[in-house]
N, C-alpha and C positions, 0 to 999 in steps of 0.2 A: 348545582351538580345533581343529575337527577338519575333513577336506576339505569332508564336508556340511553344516557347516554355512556354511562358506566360499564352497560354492557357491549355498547357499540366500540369503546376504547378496547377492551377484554377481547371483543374479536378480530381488534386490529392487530391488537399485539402476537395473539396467535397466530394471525395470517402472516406477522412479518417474519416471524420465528419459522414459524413451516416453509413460507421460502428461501430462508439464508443460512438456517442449521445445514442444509444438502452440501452447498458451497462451500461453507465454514469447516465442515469435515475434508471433503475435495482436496482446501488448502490445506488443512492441517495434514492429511495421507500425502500432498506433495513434498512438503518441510519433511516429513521425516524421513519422505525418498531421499531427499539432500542430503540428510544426515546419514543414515547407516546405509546409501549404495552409490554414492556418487563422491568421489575424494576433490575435497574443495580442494587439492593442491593444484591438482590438474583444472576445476572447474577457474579457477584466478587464474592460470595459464593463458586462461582463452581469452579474458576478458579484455577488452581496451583498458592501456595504460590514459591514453587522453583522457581528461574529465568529459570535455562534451561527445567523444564520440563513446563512451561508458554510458554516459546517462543515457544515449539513442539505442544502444545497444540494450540496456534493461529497461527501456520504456518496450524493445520490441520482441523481450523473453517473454513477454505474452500469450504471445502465438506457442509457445509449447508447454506454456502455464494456464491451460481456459480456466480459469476463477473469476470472481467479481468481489464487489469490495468487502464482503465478510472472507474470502477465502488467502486474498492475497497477502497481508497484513504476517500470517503465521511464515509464509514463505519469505515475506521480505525481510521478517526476523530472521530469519535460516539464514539467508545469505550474507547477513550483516556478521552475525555470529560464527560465520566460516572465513570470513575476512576479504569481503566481497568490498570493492571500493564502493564509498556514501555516493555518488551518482549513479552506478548503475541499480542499489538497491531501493532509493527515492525512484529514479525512472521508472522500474518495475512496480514499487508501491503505487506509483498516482496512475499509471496508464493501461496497467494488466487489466482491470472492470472492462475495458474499454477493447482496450487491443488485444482481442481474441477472437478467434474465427467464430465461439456459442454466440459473440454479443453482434457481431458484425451478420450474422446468419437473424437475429430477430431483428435486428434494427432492418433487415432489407426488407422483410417482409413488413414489416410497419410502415414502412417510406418506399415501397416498390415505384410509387406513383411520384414520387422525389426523390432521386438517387443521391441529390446532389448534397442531399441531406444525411445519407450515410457515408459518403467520402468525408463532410467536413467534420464528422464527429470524429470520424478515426485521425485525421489529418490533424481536427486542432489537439486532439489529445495527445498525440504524439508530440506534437511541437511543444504544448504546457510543461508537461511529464516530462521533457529532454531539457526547458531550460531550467527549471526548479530543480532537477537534479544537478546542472551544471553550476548554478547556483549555490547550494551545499557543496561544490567541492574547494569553495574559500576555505571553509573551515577545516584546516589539516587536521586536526583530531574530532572527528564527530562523539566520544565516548561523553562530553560535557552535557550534549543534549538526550544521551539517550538514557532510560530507566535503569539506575545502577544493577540490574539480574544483566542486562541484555552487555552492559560495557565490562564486565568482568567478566562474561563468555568470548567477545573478540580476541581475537590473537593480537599482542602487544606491539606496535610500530617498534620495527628495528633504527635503532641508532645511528645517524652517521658515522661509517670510520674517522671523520673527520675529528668529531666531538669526539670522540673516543681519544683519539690521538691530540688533543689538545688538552685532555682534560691528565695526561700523564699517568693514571690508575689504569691498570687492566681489570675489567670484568670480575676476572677471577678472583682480585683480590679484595674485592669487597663485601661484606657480608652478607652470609646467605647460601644457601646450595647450589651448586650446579652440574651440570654436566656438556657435553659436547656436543653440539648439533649437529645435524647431515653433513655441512657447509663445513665443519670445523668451529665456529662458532660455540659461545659458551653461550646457553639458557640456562635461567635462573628455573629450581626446579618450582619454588614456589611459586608461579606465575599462571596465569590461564593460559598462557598460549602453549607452556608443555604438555597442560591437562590436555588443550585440545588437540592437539598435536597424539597424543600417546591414543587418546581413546580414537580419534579419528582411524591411526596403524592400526587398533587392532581390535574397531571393528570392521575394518576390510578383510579381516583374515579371518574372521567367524564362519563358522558355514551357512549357509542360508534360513536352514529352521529358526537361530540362533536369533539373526539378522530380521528378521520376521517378527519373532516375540519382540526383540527389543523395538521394530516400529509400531506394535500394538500398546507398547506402554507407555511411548513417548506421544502416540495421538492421545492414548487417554490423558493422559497428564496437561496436554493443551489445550484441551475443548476444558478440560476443567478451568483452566485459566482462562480462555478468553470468550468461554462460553458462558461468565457470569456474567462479563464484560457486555454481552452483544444481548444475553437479556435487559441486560440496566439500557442499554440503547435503541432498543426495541419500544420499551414500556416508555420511555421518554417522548420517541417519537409518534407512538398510539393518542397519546394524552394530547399533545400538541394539536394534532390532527383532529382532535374528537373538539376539542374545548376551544382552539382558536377559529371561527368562522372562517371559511373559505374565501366566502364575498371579501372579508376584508384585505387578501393574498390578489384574488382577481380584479379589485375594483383598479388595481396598480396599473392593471395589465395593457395600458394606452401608451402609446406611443413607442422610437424607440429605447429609449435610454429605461422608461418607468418598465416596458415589459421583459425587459430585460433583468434589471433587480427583481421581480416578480417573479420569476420565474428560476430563479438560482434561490431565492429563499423558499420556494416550494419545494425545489429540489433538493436544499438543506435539512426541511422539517420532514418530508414524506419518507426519506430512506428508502427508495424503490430499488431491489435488485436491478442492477443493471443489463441482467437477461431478457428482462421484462418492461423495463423502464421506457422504452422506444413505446410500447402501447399505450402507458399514459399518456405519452407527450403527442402520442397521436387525437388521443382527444380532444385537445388547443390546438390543433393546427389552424382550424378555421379560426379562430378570434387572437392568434396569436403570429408575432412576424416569428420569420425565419429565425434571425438572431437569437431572439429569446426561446424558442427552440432550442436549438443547437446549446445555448447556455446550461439548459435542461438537462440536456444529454452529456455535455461535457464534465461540467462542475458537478453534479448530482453522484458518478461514478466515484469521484477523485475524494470528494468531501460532503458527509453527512451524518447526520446525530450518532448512526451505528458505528460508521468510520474512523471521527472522534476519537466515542471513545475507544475503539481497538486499537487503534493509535496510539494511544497512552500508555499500552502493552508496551511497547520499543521505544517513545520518546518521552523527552520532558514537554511540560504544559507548552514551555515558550517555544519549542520546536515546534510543536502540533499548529501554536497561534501562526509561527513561519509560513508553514506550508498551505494553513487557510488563507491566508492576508494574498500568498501569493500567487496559490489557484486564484483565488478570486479576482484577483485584478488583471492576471494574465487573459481569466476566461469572461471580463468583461469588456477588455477592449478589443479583445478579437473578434467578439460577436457584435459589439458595437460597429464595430466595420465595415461587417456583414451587413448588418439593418440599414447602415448610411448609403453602403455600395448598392444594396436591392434597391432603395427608396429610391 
């Protein structure tokens, strides 16, 4: 390890921070729009009750979310946290990088000359993003996988009347406070979902200055959190880059199946904003197929060292390992496909 290259990791890390702190605020300033000006009652209203047409639906809240994968990550905690169903906020999580008019506007200009190259990024990310979210929605209670801050801010799944009426006890008379809900219904007052419920009513009825400070204090409060996060992911990925030989990443890069792994562990280790990431990938074009392209492009957005760990913000370890195992396999045999169908 020697000073240049010491230095050359030093300016990597910088470069990645100067292009994904921009984004990283972006998302954090949208989450807090969520929170103090938009009433999740009404925003669950809208949503798909079906699992897979929820997960298509937040792989394509994109388009009025333009973030990339340091921005999205705060926003898809917001909506988990508002009680957003676990497939449209996975959908949103892996496919918002991708599925937005900033990324779909460079990737054209990157691939003017291959269009077909920008249809199938948007195309497979959408389809990955829809079924990994529809995927998560076996698991009826998603709070086991996610970071005990984020599962005691969700609002509490309501009971069957069923249960209830089998079990002979009414609500009431169990221990504990409560009071009566819109519905009639008893909540428990010690519960998050009153907290969220109460502060949700009345910060809608704040006036706007109000509303305003308190979104200046909840972005500071999250860049603080996941903005230690995104340096530790940053300087992770500088170091990799600086110290693992490139040749040893390209020498893969033969055939389809090899350039294809080659090319999704590039896009693993490099962490390229996904604004920008179509110009990399533009440099491989000539020594690289299609496939592994497009791998580039797809997987790189969904999953990488920054990603990670901001990931770890809202999930547990083994959810994050979930969602890699299954980008990646999703986004290998699709682009294998690819390579087998051009070849």
């Amino acid at each position: 390890m020697d000073l240049n290259q010491l230095n050359s990791a030093f300016t990597l890390f910088l470069s990645l921070l100067v292009e994904a702190i921009p984004f990283l605020i972006l998302g954090v300033l949208f989450s807090g729009l969520l929170l103090f000006f938009v009433d999740e009652r009404k925003l669950i209203k809208v949503l798909p009750k079906n699992p897979l047409l929820g997960a298509f639906a937040g792989s394509c809240v994109g388009f009025l979310f333009p973030v990339c994968e340091c921005g999205n990550v705060p926003v898809a905690r917001r909506l988990l946290m508002q009680g957003a169903p676990a497939p449209v906020a996975i959908g949103f999580l892996l496919a918002a990088p991708t599925i937005n008019p900033i990324v779909f506007w460079s990737t054209w200009i990157a691939f003017r000359d291959q269009p077909e190259i920008v249809f199938l990024r948007v195309g497979l990310s959408l389809a990955i993003a829809t079924i990994i979210g529809w995927v998560f929605s076996a698991q009826a209670d998603l709070r086991p996988l996610l970071q005990p801050a984020v599962a005691r801010a969700m609002p509490m799944p309501r009971e069957p009347k069923e249960s209830q009426a089998e079990s002979g006890v009414s609500p009431l008379l169990q221990s504990g406070t409560f009071l009566l809900g819109q519905i009639g219904q008893p909540i428990r007052m010690d519960t998050t979902e009153l907290q969220a419920s109460m502060v949700a009513a009345a910060t809608m009825r704040k006036p706007l200055p109000d509303r305003l400070y308190l979104l200046l204090e909840n972005t500071v409060q999250e860049l603080r959190e996941l903005g230690g996060v995104l340096i530790l992911g940053s300087a992770i990925a500088a170091l990799i880059q600086v110290f693992v030989p490139r040749e040893v990443v390209l020498g893969l890069g033969q055939g389809p199946v090899t350039s294809i792994i080659a090319m999704m562990l590039m896009a693993g280790l490099v962490s390229i904003c996904s604004t920008v990431d179509s110009f990399f990938a533009l440099s491989f074009a000539s020594a690289f197929t299609s496939g592994s392209l497009l791998a580039f492009l797809v997987f790189g957005p969904m999953i990488d060292l920054k990603g990670l760990g901001l990931m770890l913000s809202i999930f547990q370890a083994r959810a994050v390992i979930y969602l890699f195992a299954l980008a990646a396999q999703l986004t290998f045999l699709f682009t294998l496909f690819i390579n087998l169908h051009v070849s």
